[in-house]
N, C-alpha and C positions, 0 to 999 in steps of 0.2 A: 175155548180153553183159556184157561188166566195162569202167571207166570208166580214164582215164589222167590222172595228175599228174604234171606236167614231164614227160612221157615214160614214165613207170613204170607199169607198170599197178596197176591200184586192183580190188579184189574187195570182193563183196555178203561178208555173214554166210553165206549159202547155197555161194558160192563156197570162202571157208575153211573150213566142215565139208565140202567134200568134197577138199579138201587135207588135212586133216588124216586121212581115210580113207585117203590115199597112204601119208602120215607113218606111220601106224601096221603100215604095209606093211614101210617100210624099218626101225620098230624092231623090230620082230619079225625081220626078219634080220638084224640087229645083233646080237639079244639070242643068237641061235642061233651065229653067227661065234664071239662072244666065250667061250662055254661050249666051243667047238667048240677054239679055239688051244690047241695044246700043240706041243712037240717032235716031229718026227716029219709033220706034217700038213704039205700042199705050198699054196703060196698058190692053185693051179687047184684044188686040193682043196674049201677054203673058198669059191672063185667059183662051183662047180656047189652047196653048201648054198645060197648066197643063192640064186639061181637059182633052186632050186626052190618054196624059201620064197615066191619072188617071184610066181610063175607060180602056185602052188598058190593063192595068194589074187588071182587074174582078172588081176592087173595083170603088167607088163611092164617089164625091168630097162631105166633110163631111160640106161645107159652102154653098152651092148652095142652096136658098130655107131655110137657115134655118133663121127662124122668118121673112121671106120674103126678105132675100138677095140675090143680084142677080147673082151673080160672083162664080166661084170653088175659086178664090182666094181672099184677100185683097191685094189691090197692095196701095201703101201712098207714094206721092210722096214729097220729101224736108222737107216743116212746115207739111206736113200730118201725124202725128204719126201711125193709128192704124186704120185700117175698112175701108178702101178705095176704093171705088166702081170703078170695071172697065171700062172704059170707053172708045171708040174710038177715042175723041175728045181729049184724056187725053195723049199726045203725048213724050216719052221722049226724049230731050235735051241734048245737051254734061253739063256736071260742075252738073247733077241732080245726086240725090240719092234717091234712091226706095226701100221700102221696102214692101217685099212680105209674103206673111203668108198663107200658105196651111196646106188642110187636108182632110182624107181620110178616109172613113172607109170600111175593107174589112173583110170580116165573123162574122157582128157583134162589130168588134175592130178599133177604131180609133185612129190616127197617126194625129199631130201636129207640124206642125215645123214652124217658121219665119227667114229669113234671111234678112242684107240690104246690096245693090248693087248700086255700083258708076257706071256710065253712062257717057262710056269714061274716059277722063282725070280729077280726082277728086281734091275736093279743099283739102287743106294739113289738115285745120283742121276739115274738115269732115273725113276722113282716120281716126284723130285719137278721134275723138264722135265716129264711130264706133268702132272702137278696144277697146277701153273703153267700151264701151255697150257691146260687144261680151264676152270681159272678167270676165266681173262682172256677167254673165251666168255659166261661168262654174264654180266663186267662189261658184254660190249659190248651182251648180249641185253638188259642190262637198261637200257641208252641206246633203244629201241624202243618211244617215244611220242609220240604224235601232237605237232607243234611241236618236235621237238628235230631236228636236222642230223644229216646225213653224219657228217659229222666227229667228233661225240660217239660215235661209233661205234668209228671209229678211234684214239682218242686215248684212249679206256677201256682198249682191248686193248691197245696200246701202253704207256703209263702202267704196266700190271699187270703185263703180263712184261718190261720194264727195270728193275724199281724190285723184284721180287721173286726174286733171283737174278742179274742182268744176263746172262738167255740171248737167244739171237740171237729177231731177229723177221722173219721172211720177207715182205719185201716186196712180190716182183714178181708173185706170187698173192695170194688174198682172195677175201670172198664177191662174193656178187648177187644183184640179185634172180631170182625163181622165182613158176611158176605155171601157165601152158600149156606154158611151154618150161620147161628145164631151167636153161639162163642166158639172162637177161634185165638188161637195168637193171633198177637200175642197179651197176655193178661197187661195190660195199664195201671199201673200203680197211684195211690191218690197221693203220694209224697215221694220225694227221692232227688237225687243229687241234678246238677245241672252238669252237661257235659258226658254224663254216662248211659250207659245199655245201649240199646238195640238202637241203630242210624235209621233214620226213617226217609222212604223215599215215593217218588209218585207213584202213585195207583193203589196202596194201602190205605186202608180203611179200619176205624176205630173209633167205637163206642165211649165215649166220652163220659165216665158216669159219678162226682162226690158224693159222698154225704156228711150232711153237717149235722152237730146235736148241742144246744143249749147247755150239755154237761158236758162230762167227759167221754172220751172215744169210745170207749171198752163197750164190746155187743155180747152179746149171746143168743143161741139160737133157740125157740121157743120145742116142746115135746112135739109140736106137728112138723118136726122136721123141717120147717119152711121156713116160719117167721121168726125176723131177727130184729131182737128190742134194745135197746142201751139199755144199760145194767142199773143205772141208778135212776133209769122212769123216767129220765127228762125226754125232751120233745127231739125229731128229726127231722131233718130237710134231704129229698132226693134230688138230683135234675140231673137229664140223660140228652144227649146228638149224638147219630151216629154221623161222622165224617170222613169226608175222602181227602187225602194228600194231593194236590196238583199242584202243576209248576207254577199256575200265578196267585196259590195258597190253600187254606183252608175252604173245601167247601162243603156245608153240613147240610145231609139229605137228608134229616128225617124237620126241616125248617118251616114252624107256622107262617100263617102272613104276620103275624104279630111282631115274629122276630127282626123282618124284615132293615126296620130301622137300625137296631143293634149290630144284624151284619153288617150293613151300611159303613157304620161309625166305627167298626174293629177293622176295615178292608179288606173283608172278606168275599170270595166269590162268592157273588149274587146268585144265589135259584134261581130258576127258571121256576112259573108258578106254577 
């Protein structure tokens, strides 16, 4: 059984070690995607690798089928921010940027993560919309302790990528929370005040999710119901942890080894690997 505050579900210690057994699901297909992007590779290409990644270790791709999608993953290539349907025909290019959004769920617990990847030789100021994007992730992760708001959440992420480039901050998407289901309360807003909404406390868990665009915010959703592109064509950056509230801070379960140094240096608990 796991417990609810305001609404939100609350998990044991026992509960997040085996979330984070999901997590480790979905980086390990990440870490395989990411090696895997080059020129030439089709975005269905990279959906049957995670797939199998997925499956090979018990668990089950938590996007496949859900509300009729077709893919284990979202892949969004360039103007595609978010929900991008895999496709064969969907081919990537040298100078592209992809970004990929997987999820898992195994014994019940699912695992969330997005990352975005340059395809080949990248443009300068996409490198740095993604680092920007990535970054403003872990300001927000690192608002995730017990007694702080919503809204410090949002107002981290925000605050970082306006003040560090002035790129666009996609509003009408955001995280949530995670844990039996895939989305749950409560919805995580990518801006917002410091000091307001919902008090956040241990055993809550939430997916962490910006996106940044080289232009301005404004999205719209594509006619396949799924894929959502900035409005004025410019390029987007995803990146996604799901994370748990504990008392001695943030700790993100769905955490590559790569990340490892990054938590390090923000005092974040350390995974276990």
């Amino acid at each position: 059984m796991f417990g609810k505050a305001n609404g939100v579900q609350v998990k044991t210690p026992e509960q997040i070690a085996l979330m984070r057994e999901a997590g480790r699901v979905v980086a390990r297909a990440l870490d395989t995607l990411r090696a895997a992007v080059r020129p030439g590779v089709s975005t269905l290409d990279l959906d049957a690798m995670a797939e199998k990644v997925i499956r090979d270790a018990g668990a089950t791709p938590s996007f496949k089928g859900y509300h009729g999608f077709t893919g284990s993953i979202c892949a969004s290539v360039n103007e595609e921010v978010v929900h991008g349907i895999p496709r064969a025909d969907r081919v990537l290019a040298e100078g592209d940027v992809v970004s990929i959004d997987c999820g898992a769920v195994l014994n019940g617990w699912h695992g969330d993560s997005a990352i975005t990847v340059a395809v080949g030789e990248a443009r300068p100021e996409d490198l740095r919309m993604m680092e920007v994007c990535e970054e403003s992730m872990w300001r927000g992760i690192a608002e995730l302790r017990p007694g702080r708001r919503l809204g410090d959440i949002g107002h981290a992420i925000d605050h970082y990528i306006s003040s560090n480039g002035g790129y666009g901050n996609v509003r009408e998407y955001g995280g949530h929370g995670i844990g039996t289901e895939m989305h749950m309360e409560p919805h995580v807003l990518n801006h917002g005040r410091r000091g307001k909404g919902l008090r956040l406390v241990e055993g809550m868990c939430l997916a962490i999710e910006p996106m940044a665009t080289l232009g301005r915010e404004d999205v719209v959703q594509l006619d396949d119901g799924w894929t959502v592109v900035t409005r004025d064509g410019k390029r987007a950056a995803h990146f996604e942890h799901s994370v748990a509230i504990t008392a001695e801070g943030p700790l993100v379960l769905t955490a590559r080894e790569s990340d490892r140094d990054k938590i390090s240096s923000m005092g974040f608990v350390q995974p276990d690997r």
